[in-house]
C-alpha positions as semicolon CSV with decimal commas, in nm:
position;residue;x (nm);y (nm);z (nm)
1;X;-0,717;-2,887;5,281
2;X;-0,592;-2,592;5,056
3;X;-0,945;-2,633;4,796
4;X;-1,109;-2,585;5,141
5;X;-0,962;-2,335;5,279
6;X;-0,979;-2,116;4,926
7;X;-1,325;-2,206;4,924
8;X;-1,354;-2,034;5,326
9;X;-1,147;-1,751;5,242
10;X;-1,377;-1,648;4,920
11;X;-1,697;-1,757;5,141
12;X;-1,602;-1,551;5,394
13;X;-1,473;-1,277;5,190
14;X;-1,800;-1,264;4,960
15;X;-2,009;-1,304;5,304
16;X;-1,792;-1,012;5,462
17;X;-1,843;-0,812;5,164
18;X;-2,189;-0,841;5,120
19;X;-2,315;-0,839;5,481
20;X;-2,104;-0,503;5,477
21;X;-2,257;-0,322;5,160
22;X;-2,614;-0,471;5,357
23;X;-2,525;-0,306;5,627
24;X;-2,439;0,010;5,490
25;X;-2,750;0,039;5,273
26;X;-2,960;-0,073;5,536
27;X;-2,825;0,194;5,821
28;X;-2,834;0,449;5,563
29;X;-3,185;0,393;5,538
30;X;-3,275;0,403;5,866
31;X;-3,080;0,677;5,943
32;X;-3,205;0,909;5,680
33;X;-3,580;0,824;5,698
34;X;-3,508;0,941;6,092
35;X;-3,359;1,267;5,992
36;X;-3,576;1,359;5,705
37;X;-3,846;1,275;5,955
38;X;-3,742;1,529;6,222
39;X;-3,632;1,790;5,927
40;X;-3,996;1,761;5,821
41;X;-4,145;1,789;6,155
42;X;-3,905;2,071;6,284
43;X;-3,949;2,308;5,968
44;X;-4,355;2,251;5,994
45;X;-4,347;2,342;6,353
46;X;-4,083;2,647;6,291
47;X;-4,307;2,749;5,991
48;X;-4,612;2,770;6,194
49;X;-4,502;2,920;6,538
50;X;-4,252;3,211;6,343
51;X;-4,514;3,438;6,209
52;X;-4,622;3,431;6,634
53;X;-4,311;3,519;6,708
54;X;-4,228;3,893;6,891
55;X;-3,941;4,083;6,724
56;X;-3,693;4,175;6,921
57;X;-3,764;3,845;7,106
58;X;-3,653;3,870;7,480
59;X;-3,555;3,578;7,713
60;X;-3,885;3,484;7,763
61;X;-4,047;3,456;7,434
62;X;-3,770;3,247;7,330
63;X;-3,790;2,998;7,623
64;X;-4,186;2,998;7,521
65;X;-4,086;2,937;7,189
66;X;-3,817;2,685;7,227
67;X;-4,045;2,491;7,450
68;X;-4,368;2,519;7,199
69;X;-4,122;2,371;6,903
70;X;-4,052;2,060;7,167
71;X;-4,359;1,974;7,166
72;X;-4,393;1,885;6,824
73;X;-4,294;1,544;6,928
74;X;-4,546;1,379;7,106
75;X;-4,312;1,139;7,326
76;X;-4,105;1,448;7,453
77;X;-3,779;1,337;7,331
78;X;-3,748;1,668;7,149
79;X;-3,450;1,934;7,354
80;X;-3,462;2,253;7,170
81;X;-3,261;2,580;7,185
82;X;-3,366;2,965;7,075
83;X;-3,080;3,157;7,047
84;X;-3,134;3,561;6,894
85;X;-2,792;3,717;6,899
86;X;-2,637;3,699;7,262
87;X;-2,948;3,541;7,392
88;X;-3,026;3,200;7,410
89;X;-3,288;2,942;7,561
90;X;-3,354;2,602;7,587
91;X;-3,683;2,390;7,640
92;X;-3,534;2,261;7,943
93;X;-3,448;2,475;8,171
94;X;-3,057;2,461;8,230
95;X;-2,979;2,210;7,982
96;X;-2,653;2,262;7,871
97;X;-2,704;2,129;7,517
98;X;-2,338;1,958;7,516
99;X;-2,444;1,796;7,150
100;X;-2,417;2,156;6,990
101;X;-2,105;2,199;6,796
102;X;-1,895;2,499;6,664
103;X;-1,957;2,326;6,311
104;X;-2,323;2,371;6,326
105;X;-2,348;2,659;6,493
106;X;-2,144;2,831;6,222
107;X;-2,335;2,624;5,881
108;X;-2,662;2,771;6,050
109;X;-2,538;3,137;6,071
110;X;-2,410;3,133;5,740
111;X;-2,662;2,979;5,538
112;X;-3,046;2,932;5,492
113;X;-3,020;2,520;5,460
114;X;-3,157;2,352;5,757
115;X;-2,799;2,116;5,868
116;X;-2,787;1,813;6,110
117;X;-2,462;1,650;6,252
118;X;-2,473;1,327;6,398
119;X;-2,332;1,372;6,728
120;X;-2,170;1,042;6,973
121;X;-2,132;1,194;7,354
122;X;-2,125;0,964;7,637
123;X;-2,174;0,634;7,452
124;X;-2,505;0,790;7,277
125;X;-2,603;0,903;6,927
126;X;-2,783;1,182;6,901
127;X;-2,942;1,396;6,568
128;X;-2,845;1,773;6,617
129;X;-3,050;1,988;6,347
130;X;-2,997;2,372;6,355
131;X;-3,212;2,582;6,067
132;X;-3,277;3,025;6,092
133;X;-3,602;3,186;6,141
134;X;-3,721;3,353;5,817
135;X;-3,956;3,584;5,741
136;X;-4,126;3,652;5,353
137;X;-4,004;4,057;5,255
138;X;-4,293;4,225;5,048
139;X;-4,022;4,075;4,720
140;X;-4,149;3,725;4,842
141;X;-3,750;3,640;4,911
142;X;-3,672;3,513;5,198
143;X;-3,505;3,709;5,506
144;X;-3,299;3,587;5,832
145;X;-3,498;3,709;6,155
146;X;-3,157;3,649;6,362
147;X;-3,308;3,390;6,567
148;X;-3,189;3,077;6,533
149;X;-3,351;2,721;6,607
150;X;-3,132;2,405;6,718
151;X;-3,298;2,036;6,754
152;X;-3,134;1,776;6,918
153;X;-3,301;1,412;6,928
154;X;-3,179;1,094;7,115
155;X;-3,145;0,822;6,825
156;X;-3,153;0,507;7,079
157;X;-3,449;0,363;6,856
158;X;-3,226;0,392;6,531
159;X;-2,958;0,267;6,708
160;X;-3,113;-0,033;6,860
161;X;-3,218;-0,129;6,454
162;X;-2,854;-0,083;6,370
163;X;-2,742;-0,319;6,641
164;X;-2,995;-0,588;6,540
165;X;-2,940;-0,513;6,201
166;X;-2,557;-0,623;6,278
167;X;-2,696;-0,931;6,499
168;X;-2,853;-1,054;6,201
169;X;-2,587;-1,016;5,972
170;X;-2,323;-1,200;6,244
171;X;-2,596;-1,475;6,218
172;X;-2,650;-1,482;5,940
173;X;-2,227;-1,534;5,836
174;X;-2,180;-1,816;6,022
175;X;-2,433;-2,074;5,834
176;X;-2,259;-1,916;5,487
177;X;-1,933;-1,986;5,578
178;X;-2,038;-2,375;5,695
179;X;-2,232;-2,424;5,348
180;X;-1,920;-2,266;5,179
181;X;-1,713;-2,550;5,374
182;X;-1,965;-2,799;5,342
183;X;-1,965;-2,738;4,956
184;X;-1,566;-2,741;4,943
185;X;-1,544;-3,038;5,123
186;X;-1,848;-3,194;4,852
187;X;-1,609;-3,045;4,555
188;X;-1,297;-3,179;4,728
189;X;-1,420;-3,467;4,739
190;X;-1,533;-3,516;4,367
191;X;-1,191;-3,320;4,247
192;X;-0,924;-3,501;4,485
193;X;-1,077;-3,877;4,487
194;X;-0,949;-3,916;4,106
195;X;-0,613;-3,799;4,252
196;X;-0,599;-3,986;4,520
197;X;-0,648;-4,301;4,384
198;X;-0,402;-4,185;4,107
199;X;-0,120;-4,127;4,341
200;X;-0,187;-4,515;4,526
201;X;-0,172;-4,620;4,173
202;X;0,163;-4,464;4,095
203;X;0,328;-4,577;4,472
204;X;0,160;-4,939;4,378
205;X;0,337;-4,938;4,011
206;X;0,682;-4,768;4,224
207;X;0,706;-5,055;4,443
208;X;0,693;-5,302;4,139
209;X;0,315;-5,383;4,103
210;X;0,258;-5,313;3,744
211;X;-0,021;-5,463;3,745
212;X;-0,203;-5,185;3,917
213;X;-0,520;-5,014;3,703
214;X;-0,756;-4,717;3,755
215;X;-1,127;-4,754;3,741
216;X;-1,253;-4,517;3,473
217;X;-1,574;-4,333;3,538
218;X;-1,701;-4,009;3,292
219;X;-1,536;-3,856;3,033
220;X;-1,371;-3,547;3,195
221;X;-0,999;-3,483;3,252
222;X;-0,977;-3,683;3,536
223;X;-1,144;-3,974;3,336
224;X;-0,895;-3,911;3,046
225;X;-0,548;-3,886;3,284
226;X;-0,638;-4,287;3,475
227;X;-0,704;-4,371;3,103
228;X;-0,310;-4,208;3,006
229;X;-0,226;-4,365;3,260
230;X;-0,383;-4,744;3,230
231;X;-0,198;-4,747;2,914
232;X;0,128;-4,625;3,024
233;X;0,101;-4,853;3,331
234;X;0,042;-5,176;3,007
235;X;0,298;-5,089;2,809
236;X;0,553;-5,040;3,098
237;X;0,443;-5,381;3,266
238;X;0,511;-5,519;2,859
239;X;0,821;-5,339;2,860
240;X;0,951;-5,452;3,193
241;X;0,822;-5,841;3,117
242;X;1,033;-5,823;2,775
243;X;1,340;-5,682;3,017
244;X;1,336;-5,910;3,218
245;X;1,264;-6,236;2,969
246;X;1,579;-6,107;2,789
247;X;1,782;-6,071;3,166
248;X;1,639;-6,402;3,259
249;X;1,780;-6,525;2,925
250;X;2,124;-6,365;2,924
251;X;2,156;-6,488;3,240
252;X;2,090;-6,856;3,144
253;X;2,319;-6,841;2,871
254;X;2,627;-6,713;3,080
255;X;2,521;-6,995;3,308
256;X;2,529;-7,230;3,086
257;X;2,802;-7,142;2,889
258;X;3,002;-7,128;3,187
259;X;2,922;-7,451;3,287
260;X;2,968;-7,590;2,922
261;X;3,344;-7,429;2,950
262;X;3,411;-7,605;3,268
263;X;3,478;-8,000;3,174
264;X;3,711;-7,858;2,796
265;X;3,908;-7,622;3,071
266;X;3,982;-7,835;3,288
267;X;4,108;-8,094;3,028
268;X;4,254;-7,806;2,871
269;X;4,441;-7,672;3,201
270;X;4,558;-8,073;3,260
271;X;4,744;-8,035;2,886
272;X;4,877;-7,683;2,965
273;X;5,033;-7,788;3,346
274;X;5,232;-8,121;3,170
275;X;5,337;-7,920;2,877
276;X;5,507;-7,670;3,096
277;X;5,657;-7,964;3,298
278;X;5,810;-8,033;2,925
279;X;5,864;-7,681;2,783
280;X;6,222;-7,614;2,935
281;X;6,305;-7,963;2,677
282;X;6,127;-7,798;2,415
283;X;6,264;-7,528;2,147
284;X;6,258;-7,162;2,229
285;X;5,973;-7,057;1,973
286;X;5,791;-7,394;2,070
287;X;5,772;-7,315;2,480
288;X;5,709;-6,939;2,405
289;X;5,362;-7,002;2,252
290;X;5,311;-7,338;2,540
291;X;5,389;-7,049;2,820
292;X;5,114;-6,848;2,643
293;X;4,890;-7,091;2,578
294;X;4,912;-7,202;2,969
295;X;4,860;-6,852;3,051
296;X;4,555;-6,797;2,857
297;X;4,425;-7,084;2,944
298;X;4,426;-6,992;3,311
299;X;4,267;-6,646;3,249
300;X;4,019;-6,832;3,059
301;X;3,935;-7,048;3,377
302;X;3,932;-6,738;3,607
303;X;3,697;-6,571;3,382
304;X;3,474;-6,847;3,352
305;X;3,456;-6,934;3,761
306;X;3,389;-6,559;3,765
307;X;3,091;-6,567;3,515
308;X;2,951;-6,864;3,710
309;X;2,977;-6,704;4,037
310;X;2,833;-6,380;3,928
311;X;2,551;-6,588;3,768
312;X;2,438;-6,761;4,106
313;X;2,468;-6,397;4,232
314;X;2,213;-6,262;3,954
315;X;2,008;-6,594;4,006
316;X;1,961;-6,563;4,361
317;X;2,133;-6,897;4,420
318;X;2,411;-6,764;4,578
319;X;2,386;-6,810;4,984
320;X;2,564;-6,750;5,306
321;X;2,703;-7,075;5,509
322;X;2,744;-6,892;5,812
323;X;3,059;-6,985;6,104
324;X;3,206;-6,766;6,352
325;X;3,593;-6,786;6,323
326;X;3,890;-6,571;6,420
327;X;3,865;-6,266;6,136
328;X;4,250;-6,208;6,193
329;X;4,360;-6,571;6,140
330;X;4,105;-6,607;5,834
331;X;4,299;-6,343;5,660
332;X;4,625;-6,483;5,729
333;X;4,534;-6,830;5,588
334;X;4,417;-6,620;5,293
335;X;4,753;-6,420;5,258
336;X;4,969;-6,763;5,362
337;X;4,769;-6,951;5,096
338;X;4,896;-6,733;4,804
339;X;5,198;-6,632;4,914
340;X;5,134;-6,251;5,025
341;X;5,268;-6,298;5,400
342;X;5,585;-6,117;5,345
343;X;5,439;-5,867;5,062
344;X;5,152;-5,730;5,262
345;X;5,277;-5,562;5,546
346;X;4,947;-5,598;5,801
347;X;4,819;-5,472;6,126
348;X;4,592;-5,744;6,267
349;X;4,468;-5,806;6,687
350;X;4,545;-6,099;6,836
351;X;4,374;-6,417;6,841
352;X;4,061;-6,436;6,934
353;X;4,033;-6,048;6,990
354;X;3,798;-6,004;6,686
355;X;3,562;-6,270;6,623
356;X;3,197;-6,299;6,460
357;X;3,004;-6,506;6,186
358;X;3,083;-6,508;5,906
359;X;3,108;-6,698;5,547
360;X;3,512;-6,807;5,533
361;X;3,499;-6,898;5,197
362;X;3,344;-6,564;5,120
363;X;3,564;-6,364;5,336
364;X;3,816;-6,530;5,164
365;X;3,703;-6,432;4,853
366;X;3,706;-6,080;4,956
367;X;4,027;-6,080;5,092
368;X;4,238;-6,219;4,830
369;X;4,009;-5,989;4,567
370;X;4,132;-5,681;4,761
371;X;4,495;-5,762;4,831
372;X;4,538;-5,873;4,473
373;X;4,387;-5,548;4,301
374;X;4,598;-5,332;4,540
375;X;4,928;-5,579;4,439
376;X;4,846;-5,554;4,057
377;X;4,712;-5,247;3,962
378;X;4,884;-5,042;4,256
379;X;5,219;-5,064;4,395
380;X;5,452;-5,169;4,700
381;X;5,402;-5,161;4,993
382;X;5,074;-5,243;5,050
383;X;4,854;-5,214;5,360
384;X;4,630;-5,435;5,560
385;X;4,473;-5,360;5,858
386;X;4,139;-5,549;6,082
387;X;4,028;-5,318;6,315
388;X;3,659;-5,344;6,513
389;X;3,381;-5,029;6,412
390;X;3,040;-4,939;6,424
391;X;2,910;-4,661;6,647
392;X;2,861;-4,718;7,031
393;X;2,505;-4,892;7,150
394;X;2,524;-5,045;6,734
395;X;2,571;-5,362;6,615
396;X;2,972;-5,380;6,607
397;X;3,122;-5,423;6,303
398;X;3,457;-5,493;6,122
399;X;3,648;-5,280;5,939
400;X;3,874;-5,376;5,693
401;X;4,104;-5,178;5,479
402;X;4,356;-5,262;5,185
403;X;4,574;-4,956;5,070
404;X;4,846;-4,958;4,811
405;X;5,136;-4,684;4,763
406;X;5,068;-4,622;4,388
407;X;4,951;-4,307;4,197
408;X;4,565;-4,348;4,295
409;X;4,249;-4,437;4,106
410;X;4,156;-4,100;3,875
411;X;3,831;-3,943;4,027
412;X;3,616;-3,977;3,701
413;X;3,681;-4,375;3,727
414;X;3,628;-4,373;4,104
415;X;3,211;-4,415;4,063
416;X;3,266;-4,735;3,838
417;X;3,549;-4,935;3,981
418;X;3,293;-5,170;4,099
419;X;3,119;-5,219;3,737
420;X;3,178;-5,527;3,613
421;X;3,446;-5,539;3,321
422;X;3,475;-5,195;3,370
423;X;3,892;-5,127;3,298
424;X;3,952;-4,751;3,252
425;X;4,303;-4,777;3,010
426;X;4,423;-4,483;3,234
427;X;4,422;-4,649;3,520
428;X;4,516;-5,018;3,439
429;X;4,663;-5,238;3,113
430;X;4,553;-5,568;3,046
431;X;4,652;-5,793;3,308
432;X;4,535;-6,161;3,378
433;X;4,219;-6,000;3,547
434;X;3,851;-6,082;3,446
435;X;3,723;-5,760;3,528
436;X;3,469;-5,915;3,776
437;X;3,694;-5,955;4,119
438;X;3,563;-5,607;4,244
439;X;3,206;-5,672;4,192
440;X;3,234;-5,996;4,291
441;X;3,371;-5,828;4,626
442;X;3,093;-5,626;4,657
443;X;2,818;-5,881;4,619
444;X;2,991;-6,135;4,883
445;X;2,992;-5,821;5,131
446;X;2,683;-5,725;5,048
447;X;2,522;-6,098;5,118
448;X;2,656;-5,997;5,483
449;X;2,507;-5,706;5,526
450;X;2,797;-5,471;5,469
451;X;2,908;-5,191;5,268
452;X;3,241;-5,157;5,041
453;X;3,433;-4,795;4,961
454;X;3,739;-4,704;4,755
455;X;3,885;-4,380;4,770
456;X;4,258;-4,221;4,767
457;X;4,481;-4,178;5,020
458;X;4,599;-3,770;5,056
459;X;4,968;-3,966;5,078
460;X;4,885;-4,127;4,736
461;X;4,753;-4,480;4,608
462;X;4,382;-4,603;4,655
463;X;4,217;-4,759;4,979
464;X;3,918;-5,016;4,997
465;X;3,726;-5,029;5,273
466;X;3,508;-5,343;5,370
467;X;3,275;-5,289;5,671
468;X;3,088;-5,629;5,778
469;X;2,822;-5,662;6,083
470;X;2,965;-5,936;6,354
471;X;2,689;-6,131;6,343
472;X;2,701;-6,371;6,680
473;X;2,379;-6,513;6,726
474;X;2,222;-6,793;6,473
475;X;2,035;-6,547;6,243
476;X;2,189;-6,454;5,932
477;X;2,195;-6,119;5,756
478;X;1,926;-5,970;5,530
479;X;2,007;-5,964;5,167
480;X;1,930;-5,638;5,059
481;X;1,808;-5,736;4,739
C-alpha cells in the first residue's frame, strides 16, 4: 500500500506539475496572440484616421473618431474612447467604460508605448489598450497630439479556450494517475511477492517447520536473499536435528541410568536400614560412617526418583490420572503423612468446601515439595493456606500458598529458583536436597494447567504460590507443551 501510494503521490505530483506549466504556456499563448492582434489592428487604424484628425478636436470629432476606430473590428466588439484634455468620447454613446483604470490612464499620459491591462469586472475578462495620438515634427521625431485613444475588447473567445484548455487537462489527469496506480500495483506486485513469500517462510520456520524452502527465480537481490535464506533455513534444521539427537540422548541416558540405580539402591537402602538397627551396638567411629553411609544412601535414592521423574516429564510420558477429592483433606494426609501437622500452622475450609479434579499423587507431590523447601531452607513458623481464586464469570481456581518466616530468597536468585540444580550458596548450604523438588513442582502444576510464583513477603521470608484450575467435568487439562 505505501509503494502505491508513493507511486500516486509522484504521478499526481508530475501530472499536477506538468498539466500546470501546459497550462501556463498554453494561456500565455492565447492570450498574447489576442493582444498583439488588437495592438496591431488598433495602431493601423489610429495610424490611418490621425493625419484626418481636426486639431483642437471638439466633442464631435472625437465621438466621429472614436466610433471610426470601432469599426476596425468587423464583429463590433470593439468600445472605444477619445479623450483630448477635459474632453472625452466614447463609440457608444453613454458607455461608461468601467474597464478603464487609473493605472492606464496614467502609463498612457506618460509615455509613447501603446499599454493593455487585463481587466476582470462582473465575472468577465476584458483587454483594455490605451496608446497617444502622434504626429511626425518636420525632425521626423515623434510628437503627442494630446488626444488620447483607449480600446477595450470582451475576451469571452480567449476565455472559453482557457476553460477547455483546463477541461482537457482535468481529463486528461485522471487516466495518468490510474496508469501511475495501475503500474504501482504491476511493480508491487513483482517487488513485494519475493517478500511475501519470504515472510510465510520465516512464520513457517518460527512455528517449527524447518523444513520450509523458497523457490528461486532470477538472479537479482530478491533471488539472492530466498537463496541466504534456503541455506540458513538447512543448516538451522541440521543444527536443531543434532540438538535434539543429543537431548533425545541425554535424556535416555538419565533414564536409564536411573533405572539401572534403582534395583543396587534399593539393596543398598535394605543394608543401610539393618545396619542402623545395629549401629547403637557398634563402636563410635564404626556407627559414625554407618549413619553417613545411610544418609547418603537416601539422598542418593531421592536424587535418582527425581532424575526418573523429571525424565518421564522431558519424555512426554508423564500423565495426569485425574479424581476429584477434598483439596483441604489431601493436604492434610500430605502434612499427617510426614509429620508436619503440628509444624505447619495452616488455614484450610472445611470439608467438602473446596473440591475439584485433580491428580492426588501429584498434588501430593506439590505439597510436600513446598512445605519442605519453606521448612529447610526457611524458618519457623511456616504458613499454609487453601483458599478458592480466579476472577468472577472464570473458571475457578485454587490458590495455594506456602510462606516461611526466614530472611527471604535474594532478588538476583528469585528468576532461577525453579532451575533445576540450581542452589545459589547465598541462599542455601548443602542439605539432603536434589535440587529438582522445585521444578519438579512446577511441571506437576503445569500438567494441570496452572501457574507457580515465589516472591518475598514485605514481613520477611519467601512465599510460593500454586494456582490450579478446578477442573469438574471429565476433560482433563491441556498440557501446555
Amino acid at each position: 500500500m505505501r509503494l502505491v501510494v508513493a507511486f500516486g503521490l509522484v504521478a499526481a505530483l508530475a501530472t499536477t506539475t506538468t498539466g500546470a506549466l501546459t497550462f501556463r504556456e498554453a494561456r500565455n499563448g492565447v492570450l498574447q496572440q489576442s493582444q498583439d492582434t488588437v495592438i496591431r489592428q488598433l495602431r493601423t487604424q489610429v495610424s490611418r484616421l490621425a493625419p484626418e484628425l481636426g486639431y483642437p478636436p471638439s466633442r464631435e470629432v472625437l465621438r466621429k473618431f472614436a466610433a471610426d476606430v470601432a469599426r476596425a473590428e468587423p464583429s463590433g466588439t470593439w468600445r472605444v474612447l477619445a479623450t483630448y484634455q477635459g474632453l472625452s468620447e466614447t463609440s457608444v454613446p453613454g458607455d461608461p467604460f468601467d474597464e478603464l483604470t487609473p493605472a492606464v490612464r496614467e502609463a498612457v499620459g506618460s509615455s509613447l508605448a501603446t499599454v493593455f491591462q487585463r481587466v476582470r469586472s462582473g465575472g468577465r475578462t476584458s483587454l483594455v489598450v490605451g496608446m497617444s495620438v502622434t504626429f511626425a515634427s518636420e525632425m521626423r521625431i515623434p510628437t503627442l497630439s494630446g488626444v488620447q485613444v483607449f480600446l477595450t475588447v470582451p475576451q469571452a473567445y480567449e476565455q472559453a479556450s482557457v476553460d477547455a484548455l483546463v477541461t482537457a487537462i482535468e481529463r486528461a489527469t485522471v487516466p495518468a494517475l490510474g496508469i501511475a496506480v495501475l503500474l504501482a500495483l504491476l511493480a508491487a506486485r513483482g517487488v513485494l511477492r519475493p517478500v511475501r513469500a519470504l515472510r510465510h517462510a520465516t512464520r513457517s520456520i518460527a512455528e517449527g517447520h524447518l523444513d520450509t524452502r523458497l523457490d528461486v527465480n532470477g538472479s537479482d537481490e530478491l533471488a539472492d536473499l530466498s537463496h541466504t535464506f534456503n541455506e540458513t533455513a538447512a543448516a538451522l534444521e541440521q543444527s536443531v536435528a543434532e540438538l535434539r539427537s543429543m537431548e533425545a540422548r541425554a535424556r535416555r541416558f538419565a533414564a536409564d541410568v536411573s533405572h539401572e540405580l534403582r534395583t543396587p539402591l534399593a539393596a543398598m537402602s535394605a543394608v543401610t536400614d539393618i545396619l542402623d538397627e545395629e549401629a547403637a551396638r557398634l563402636d563410635p567411629d564404626t556407627a559414625t560412617a554407618v549413619r553417613l553411609i545411610s544418609e547418603e544412601t537416601v539422598k542418593l535414592a531421592r536424587l535418582v526418583e527425581d532424575l526418573m521423574e523429571i525424565s518421564r516429564f522431558d519424555a512426554g510420558a508423564a500423565v495426569l490420572h485425574l479424581d476429584e477429592i477434598d483439596l483441604a483433606e489431601s493436604i492434610r494426609a500430605t502434612l499427617s503423612s510426614r509429620g508436619w501437622s503440628d509444624t505447619v500452622e495452616t488455614r484450610l475450609p472445611g470439608p467438602d468446601e473446596l473440591r475439584g479434579r485433580v491428580d492426588p499423587r501429584r498434588l501430593d507431590v506439590v505439597v510436600a515439595n513446598l512445605v519442605g523447601n519453606a521448612l529447610r531452607h526457611g524458618a519457623r513458623p511456616v504458613y499454609l493456606r487453601l483458599s478458592a481464586g480466579g476472577p468472577p464469570g472464570a473458571r475457578p481456581s485454587a490458590v495455594i500458598e506456602v510462606a516461611d518466616s526466614g530472611p527471604g530468597i535474594p532478588d538476583d536468585v528469585l528468576p532461577h529458583v525453579f532451575e533445576r540444580f540450581y542452589k545459589s550458596d547465598s541462599a542455601r548450604t548443602r542439605t539432603e536436597g536434589s535440587g529438582l523438588g522445585l521444578a519438579i513442582t512446577e511441571e506437576n502444576v503445569r500438567m494441570h494447567g496452572g501457574t507457580v510464583r515465589v516472591a518475598n513477603r514485605p514481613t520477611g521470608g519467601a512465599v510460593f504460590t500454586v494456582e490450579l484450575p478446578l477442573w469438574r467435568d471429565e476433560s482433563t487439562p491441556e498440557d501446555p507443551s
